[in-house]
N, C-alpha and C positions, 0 to 999 in steps of 0.2 A: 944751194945751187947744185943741180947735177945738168950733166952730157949725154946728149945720145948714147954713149959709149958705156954708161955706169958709172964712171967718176962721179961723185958724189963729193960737197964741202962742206961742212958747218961752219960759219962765217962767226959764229958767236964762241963759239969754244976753239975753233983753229984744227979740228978733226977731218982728216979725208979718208973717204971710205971707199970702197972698189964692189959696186953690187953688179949681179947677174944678172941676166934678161928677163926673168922672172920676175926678181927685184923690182927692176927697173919701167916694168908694166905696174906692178903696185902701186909704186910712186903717180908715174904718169896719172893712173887711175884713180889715186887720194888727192891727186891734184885737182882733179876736174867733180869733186865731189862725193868720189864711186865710195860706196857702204860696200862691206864685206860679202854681199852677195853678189854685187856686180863685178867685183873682181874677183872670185870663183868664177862666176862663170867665165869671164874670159881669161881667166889661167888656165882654165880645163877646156876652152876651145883653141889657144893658142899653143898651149905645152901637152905635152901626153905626161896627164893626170887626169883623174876621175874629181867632179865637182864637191865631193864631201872632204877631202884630201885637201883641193886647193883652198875650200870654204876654210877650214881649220890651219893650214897654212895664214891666211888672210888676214886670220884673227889674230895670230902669233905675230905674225908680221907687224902686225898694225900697233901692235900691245907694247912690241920692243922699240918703235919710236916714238909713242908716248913716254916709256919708261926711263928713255933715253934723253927726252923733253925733244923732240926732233918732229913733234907732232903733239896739239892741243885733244 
């Protein structure tokens, strides 16, 4: 469960987490299906960063809630 705000909970392990705006489009955007390139590009049209930067960001991102089990 997250909040517009970043509040973020994992309801299965009882962890609360506090992500950024950035974050927080990631999410929104693995929500709705977005692949690592679709959320590059709108990291890098919403935040000042360059698309190869957010692309890699994206991947990292994506990697630590898998690793995290917070993501299949």
């Amino acid at each position: 469960a997250m909040n517009e705000k970043g509040f973020a909970f994992d309801p299965m392990s009882g962890e609360s987490f506090s992500l950024n705006a950035s974050a927080v489009e990631m999410i929104t955007l693995i929500r709705k299906d977005g692949d690592a390139k679709s959320i590059a590009t709108s990291i890098s049209e919403n935040f000042e960063v360059s698309f190869n930067d957010a692309y890699t960001d994206a991947l990292e991102f994506i990697e630590k809630l898998k690793h995290n089990g917070l993501l299949d």
